[in-house]
C-alpha angles and dihedrals in degrees: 000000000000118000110191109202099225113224113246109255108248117211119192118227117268108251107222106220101217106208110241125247105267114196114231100221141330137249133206129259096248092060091039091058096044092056089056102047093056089046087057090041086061090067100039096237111153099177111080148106123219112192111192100188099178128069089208110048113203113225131182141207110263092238095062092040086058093043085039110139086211100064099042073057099059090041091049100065117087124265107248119181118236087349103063109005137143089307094051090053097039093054096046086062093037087061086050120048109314145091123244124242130184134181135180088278109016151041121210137141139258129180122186112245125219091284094051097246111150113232121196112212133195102212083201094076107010082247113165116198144157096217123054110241121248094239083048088061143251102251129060111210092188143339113213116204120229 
């Protein structure tokens, strides 16, 4: 008698496809810049830059922002001091949807939502918020459109 031993069947794990955040319109550059400017406004900071590069400014609804993929990504990586910091973060967000903010002490994202309500986030910790937070800075050395 002749036993075969059969080989296990390997399966190979199911990739999940995450759809990718799709903006759900576009503003000019005109609008975009004046949102930024009265956010800024809101902190008193006179000594800034804001560099809209795009004629057509992509925004998103709030909700997909917060379920975003991309953003559980970018939280996802480990803090590393001076090797993968707050720039780091900021611009791995910042290649993938969002816009690019830096203050005196910190570097962090914001994007603009379909009410064109402008949203900072800290892509640390996914935190969505209308103020800038005391530890992120006072003053806003640029904003860089997206």
């Amino acid at each position: 008698m002749c036993f075969f031993k059969k080989k296990p069947v390997v399966v190979p794990p199911i990739e999940v496809i995450q759809p990718k955040l799709e903006p759900c319109g576009t503003i000019d550059a005109g609008l975009m810049y004046a949102i930024v400017q009265a956010k800024l406004a809101e902190i008193e900071d006179k000594d800034y830059d804001i560099f809209v590069p795009d004629r057509d400014n992509k925004v998103y609804k709030k909700a997909d922002v917060m379920a975003a993929h991309e953003l559980e990504e970018v939280a996802s990586i480990p803090f590393v001091d001076e090797t993968h910091d707050c720039d780091d973060f900021a611009a791995e967000l910042f290649g993938k949807f969002a816009g690019l903010i830096w203050t005196t002490i910190h570097a962090f994202c914001y994007f603009v939502d379909e009410t064109d309500t402008l949203w900072y986030i800290e892509p640390q910790n996914k935190k969505l918020s209308q103020t800038i937070e005391g530890w992120q800075g006072s003053d806003v050395r640029f904003f860089l459109g997206r």
